[in-house]
N, C-alpha and C positions, 0 to 999 in steps of 0.2 A: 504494500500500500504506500503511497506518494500522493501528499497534496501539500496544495498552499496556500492556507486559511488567510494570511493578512499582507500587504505590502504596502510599503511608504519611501516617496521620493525622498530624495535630499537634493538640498539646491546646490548648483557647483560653485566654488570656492572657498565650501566651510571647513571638507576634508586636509587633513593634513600632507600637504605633497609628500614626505616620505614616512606613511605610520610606523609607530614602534614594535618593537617584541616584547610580548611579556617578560618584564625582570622579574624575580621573586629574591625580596630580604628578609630580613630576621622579623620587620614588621608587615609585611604581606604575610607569610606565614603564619603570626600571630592571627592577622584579621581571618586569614583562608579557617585556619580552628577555630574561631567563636563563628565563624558564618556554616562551618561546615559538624558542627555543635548537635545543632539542631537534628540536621538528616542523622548523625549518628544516632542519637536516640528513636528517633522515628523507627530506624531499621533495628533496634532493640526489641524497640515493642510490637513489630511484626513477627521477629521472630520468636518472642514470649507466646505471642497470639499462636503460632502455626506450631511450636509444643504442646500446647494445654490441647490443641485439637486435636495434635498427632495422638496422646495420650487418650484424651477420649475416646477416640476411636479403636485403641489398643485396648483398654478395658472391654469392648464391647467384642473385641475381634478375637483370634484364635492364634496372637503370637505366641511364640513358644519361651520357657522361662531361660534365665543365664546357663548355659554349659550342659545343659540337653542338646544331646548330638542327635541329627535326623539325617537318615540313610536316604542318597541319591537314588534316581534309578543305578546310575556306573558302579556303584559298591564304593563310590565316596562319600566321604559324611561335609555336612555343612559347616561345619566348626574345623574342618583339616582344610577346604577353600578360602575358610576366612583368614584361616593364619598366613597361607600362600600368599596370598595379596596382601599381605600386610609385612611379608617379608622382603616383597618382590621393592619396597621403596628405599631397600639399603643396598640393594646388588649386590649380597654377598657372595655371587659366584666371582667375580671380580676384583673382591676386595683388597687380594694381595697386586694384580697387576698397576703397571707404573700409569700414573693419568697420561692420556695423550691428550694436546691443542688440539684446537677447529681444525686444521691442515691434518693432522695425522701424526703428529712431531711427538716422541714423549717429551716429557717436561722433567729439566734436569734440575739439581740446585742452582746452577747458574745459567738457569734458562736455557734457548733455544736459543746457543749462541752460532749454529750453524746456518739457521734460517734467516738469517739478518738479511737483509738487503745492504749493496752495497755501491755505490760508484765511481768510475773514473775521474780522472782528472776534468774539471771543464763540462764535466758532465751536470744535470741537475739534478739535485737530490730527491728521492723518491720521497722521502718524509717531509719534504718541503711542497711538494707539485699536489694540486687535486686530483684526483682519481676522474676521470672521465665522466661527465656528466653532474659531476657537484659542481654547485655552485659556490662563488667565492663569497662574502659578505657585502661587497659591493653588488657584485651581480643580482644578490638576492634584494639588496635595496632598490635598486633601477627595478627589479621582478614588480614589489609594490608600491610603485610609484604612481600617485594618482596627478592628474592633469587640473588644471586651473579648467579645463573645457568637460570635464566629467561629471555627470552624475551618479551619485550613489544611488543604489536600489534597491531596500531591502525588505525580505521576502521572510515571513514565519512560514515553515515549512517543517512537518511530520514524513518519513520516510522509515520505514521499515521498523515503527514503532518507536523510532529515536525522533525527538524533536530538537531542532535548530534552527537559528535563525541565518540565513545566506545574504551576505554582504557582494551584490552583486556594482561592476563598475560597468557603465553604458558608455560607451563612442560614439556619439553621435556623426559626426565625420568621417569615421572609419565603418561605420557600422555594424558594430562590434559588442558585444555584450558576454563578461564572464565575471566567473565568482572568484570576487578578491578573495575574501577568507571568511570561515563560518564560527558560530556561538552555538556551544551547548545549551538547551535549556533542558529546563526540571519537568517541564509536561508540554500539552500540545499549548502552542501561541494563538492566542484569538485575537489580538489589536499589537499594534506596534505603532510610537508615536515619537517620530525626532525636537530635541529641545537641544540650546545650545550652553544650559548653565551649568560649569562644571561639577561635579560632585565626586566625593570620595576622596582617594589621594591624588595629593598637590590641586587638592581644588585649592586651596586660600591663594597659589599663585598666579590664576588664569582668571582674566576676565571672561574668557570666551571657551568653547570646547565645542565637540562633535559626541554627543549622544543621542541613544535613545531606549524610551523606556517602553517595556514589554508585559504586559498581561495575559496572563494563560489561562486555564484550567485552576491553579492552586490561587490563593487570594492574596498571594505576594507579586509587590511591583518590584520588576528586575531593572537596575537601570546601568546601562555598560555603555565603555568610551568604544566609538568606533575607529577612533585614530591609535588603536592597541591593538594588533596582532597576535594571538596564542592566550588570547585569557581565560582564568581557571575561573574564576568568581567573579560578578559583576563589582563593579564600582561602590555600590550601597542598593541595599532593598529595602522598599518599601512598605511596612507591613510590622506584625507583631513587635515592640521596642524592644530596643537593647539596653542595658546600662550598663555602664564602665567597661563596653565592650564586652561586658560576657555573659551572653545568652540566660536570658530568666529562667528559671525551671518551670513555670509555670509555661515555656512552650511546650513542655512534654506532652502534656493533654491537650493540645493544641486542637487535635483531632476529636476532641470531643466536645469543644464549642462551636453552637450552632448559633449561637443569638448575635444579633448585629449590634454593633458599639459604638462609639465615638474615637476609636483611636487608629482601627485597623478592620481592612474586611476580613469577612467567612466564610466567604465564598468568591468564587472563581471573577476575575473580572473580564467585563466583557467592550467595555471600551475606555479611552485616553483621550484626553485633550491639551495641547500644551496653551497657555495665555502667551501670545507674543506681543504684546504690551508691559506685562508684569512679569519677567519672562522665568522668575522664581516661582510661578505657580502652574500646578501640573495636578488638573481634574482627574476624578476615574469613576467609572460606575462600571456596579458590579451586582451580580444574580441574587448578594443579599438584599439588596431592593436598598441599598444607600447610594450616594451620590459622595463622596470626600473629596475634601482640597486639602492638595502636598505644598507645603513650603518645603523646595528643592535646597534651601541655602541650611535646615535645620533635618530635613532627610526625616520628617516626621508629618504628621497629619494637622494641619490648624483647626480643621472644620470637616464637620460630618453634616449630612443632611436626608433627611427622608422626606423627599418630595412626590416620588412615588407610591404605589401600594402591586407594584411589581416590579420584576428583574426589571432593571435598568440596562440598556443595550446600548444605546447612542448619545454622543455628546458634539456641542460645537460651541465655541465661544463668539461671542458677534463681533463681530471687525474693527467696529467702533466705540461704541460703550462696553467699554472691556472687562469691567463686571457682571455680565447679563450674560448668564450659561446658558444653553438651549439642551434640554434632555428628553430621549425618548425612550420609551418602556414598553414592557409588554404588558400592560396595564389599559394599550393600544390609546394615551393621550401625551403629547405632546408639552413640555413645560417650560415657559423663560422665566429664568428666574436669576435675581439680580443678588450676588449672593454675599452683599454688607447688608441684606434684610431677610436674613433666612425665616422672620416670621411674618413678615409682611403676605399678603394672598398677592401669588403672581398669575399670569393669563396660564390658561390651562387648555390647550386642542383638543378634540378628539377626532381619530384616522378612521374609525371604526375597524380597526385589524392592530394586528400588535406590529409595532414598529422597527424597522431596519433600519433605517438611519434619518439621520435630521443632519441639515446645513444650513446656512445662512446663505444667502446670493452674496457673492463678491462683486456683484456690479449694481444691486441694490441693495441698501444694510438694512430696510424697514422690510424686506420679503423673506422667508425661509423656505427651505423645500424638506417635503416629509417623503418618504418611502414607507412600502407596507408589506407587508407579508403574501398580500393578495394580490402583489402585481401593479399595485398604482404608487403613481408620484402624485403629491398635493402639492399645492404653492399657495403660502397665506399671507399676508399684509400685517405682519405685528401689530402694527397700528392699533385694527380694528380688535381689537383685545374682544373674544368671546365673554359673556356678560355668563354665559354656563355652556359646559361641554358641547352639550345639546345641538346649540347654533352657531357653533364652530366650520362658520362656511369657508370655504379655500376658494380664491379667485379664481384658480383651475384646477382639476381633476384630471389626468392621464394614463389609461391603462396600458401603462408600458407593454408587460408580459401577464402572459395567463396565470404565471407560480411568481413564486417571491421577489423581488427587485433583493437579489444577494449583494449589491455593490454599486456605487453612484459616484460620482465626480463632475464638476462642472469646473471647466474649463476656464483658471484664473484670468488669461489674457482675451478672450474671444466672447463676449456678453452673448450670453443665449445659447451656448454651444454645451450641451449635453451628453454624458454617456452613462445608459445604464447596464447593469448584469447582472444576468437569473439562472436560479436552477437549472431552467430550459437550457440552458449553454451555448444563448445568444450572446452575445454584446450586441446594443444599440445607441446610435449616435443621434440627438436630436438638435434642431432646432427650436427653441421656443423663446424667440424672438418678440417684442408687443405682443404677449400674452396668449399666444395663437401657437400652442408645439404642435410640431410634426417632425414626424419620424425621417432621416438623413439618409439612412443605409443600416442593416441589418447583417450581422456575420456572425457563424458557428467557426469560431478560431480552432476546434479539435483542442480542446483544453479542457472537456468535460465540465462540470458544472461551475460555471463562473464565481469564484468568492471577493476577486480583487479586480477592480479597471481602475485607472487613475492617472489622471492627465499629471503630465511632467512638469514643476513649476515654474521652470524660466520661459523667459520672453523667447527665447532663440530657438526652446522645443517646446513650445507650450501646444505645438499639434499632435504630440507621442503622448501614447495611451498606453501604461504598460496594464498587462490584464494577465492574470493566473486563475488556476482552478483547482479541482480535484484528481487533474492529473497528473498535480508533481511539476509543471512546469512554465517558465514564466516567458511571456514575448510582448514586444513594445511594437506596436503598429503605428507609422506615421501617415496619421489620416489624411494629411496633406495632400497625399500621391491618391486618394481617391476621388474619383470623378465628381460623384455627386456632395462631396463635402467642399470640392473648391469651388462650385456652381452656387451653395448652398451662404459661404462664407466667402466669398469673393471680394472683395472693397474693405472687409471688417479685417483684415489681418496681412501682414506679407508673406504671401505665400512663393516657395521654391520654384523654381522652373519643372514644368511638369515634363519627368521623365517617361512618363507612358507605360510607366509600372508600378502597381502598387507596393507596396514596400512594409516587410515584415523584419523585425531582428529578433534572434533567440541564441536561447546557450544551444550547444551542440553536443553533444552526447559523451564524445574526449573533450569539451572545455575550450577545446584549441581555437578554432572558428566559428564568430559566426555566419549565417547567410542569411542573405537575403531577399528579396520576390516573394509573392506567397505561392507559389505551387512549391517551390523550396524547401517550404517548412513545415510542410503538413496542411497547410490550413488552404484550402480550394478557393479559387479565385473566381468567381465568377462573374457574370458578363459586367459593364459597370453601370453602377445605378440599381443593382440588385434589389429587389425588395424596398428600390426607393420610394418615397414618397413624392420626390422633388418631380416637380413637373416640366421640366428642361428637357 
């Protein structure tokens, strides 16, 4: 199994031209044990739990008692195989022969002083030269070198039961997309959200940093530098407190709190929003039906909120008034809420379905767009604040797809330009320009059910869409190069010279290349204007 539940741009220039490798000292170490504290016990008390069951089930069953011997069919006994195996881990038919090396060499008191290597005069020393195919420390630096013209792109992805997150770097020039370097995580990732304030160590010396923070399945926020290479541990998590660095015991029973708090969630989160105005504050909601804000600069929780009376799914901060969250639940209402008045009554939506995602229009701050479970997008005028759920009228209604709108983005540089993706394993591009959408072009990218599309954030590829699904893999489609999207947007943007082929990028299977065209990559090309709407 291979998918890839969430992905998020990075804008280029934030990446550090040449990231680092993980060092570890005496004080990484220290932190790796109180952060790695926690799992040890966990794995204690699983395996307490899978004794007391083993045992039960030995009470009830027919093993046999200590040093009672039961006869094989072979005329061996079970108590003469066990000792064999338990002998077999000292090799004592061996025990008097002299050890030999990896090569075959025995090993003398003074070594293996015939196997040495040696050279001539003038010649170069073998212990000094790399072995064919290593790389030097330089080499390996130029290896990760990212470009002042690169986007980051990265991708929460489950594979083979292992979850991580892939740190992918796009060329847009070259047209080129491959995976810089990956992050373990602890369960499957459901949202992933870039912030740029640093945390952890050597935050106090950086005004600035490359992160981002990760919500899965477990109710801890992981938040890790992506200018690090090889890291074991993130940066600092989110979630249950620490003091004096050393894990409370009261996380031990961690696993047996179910009631929602004010300090920490209890369940799994299901979405992140960074404030880019107050750029220390980092929203989360999460399936315990809260809503909390992180002060990034204190790595702890300020504020908890229960605005909902269900999972909480979606978040968006307004562009403008930069204390006004926008959250959506499956509670199936809609909520802006200004949050220096967490008791004040804020306007409240209702979708009639339970909610996938909520935005703000970046080309209008008083409009939002809602998504729904059932296939539609709504668009409402904050303004007109619902006086009750009830007559929560949306100035338009759109049924995108027949099954869920899994995935939304609107297109920061291009007003009006849409794209949604659903179960069905469409992606669709709208226009809904003066309040009038219609549908641009329609495509089954062969990526099975769509979880992620999202337009790229700079002005120079604000036409690339990258989209992923449930089949493990990720490809950035530049709309640009389709017919009925340049017809559609044509005067609103500067668009490329049309090469007369639509244009696909993805990883490739060895990593090595990618390619380009869509017949290329899997994903069918058909005729142009496909399934359009445009009347051109």
């Amino acid at each position: 199994m291979s998918m890839i539940t969430t992905a998020t741009w990075v804008r280029r220039g934030v990446a550090a031209p040449f990231p680092k490798k993980y060092e570890i000292d005496e004080a990484e170490i220290e932190r790796i044990s109180n952060l790695a504290k926690l799992q040890l016990e966990d794995a204690k008390e699983n395996l307490e739990a899978a004794k007391k069951a083993r045992d039960t089930n030995s009470d009830s069953g027919t093993d046999r008692e200590p040093g009672v011997t039961i006869n094989q069919p072979n005329g061996t006994s079970s108590t003469s195989i066990d000792n064999d195996d338990e002998l077999k881990e000292y090799n004592l038919d061996d025990y008097d022969d002299d050890p030999v090396d990896e090569d075959g060499e025995a090993v003398t008191r003074f070594g293996n002083v015939q196997s040495l290597a040696y050279h001539a005069p003038n010649e170069e020393d073998p212990y000094l030269v790399l072995p064919e195919g290593e790389m030097s420390d330089e080499e390996e630096r130029e290896e990760l070198q990212i470009l002042a013209t690169d986007n980051l792109l990265l991708a929460g992805k489950v594979e083979d039961e292992v979850a991580h997150l892939e740190v992918y770097v796009y060329e847009d020039e070259a047209d080129n997309l491959y995976v810089h370097h990956d992050i373990m995580l602890p369960a499957i990732p459901l949202c992933t959200e870039w912030f740029d304030v640093p945390v952890g160590k050597h935050s106090s010396s950086q005004s600035n940093g490359n992160y981002v923070a990760i919500g899965t399945m477990e109710p801890d926020i992981e938040l890790w530098d992506l200018d690090v290479v090889d890291s074991m541990y993130p940066n600092a998590i989110l979630g249950e407190p620490q003091e004096g660095g050393e894990v409370e015991k009261k996380k031990k029973k961690r696993k047996k709190k179910t009631k929602a708090n004010d300090a920490f969630h209890v369940d799994a989160v299901l979405a992140l929003a960074a404030n880019r105005q107050h750029r220390n504050l980092l929203a989360s909601a999460s399936a315990d039906e809260t809503v909390k804000l992180w002060d990034l600069n204190t790595v702890k929780c300020a504020k908890s909120y229960s605005i909902h009376e269900g999972k909480v799914c979606a978040l968006d901060w307004h562009p403008v008034e930069s204390t006004v969250l926008l959250s959506g639940s499956y509670d199936q209402t809609v909520v802006a809420q200004d949050m220096r008045a967490p008791d004040a009554k804020a306007p409240r939506w209702s979708a009639g379905s339970d909610i996938e995602a909520v935005r703000w229009d970046p080309h209008s701050s008083n409009h939002f767009f809602t998504t729904t479970d059932a296939g539609t997008v709504l668009y409402h005028d904050a303004r007109a604040g619902p006086t009750s759920e009830a007559v929560s009228k949306p100035v338009w209604t759109l049924q995108a797809h027949d099954t869920a709108v899994s995935s939304f983005d609107i297109n920061p540089a291009i007003p009006g330009f849409l794209a949604t993706g659903s179960d069905d394993k469409t992606v669709k591009l709208w226009n809904v320009e003066n309040n009038r959408p219609s549908m641009v072009v329609s495509r089954n990218l062969d990526l099975g059910r769509v979880f992620s599309a999202r337009f790229a954030p700079d002005t120079e590829v604000s036409f690339r869409l990258a989209v992923a699904g449930s089949r493990g893999s990720m490809q950035v489609w530049d709309t640009s190069t389709n017919g009925a999207v340049r017809r559609a947007f044509a005067g609103k943007a500067t668009l490329p010279d049309d090469r007369g082929k639509e244009k696909f990028v993805r990883v490739t299977e060895n990593n090595d290349d990618s390619e380009s065209g869509a017949e290329d990559n899997g994903a069918p090309m058909p005729p142009d204007g496909w399934e359009s709407m445009d009347e051109d």
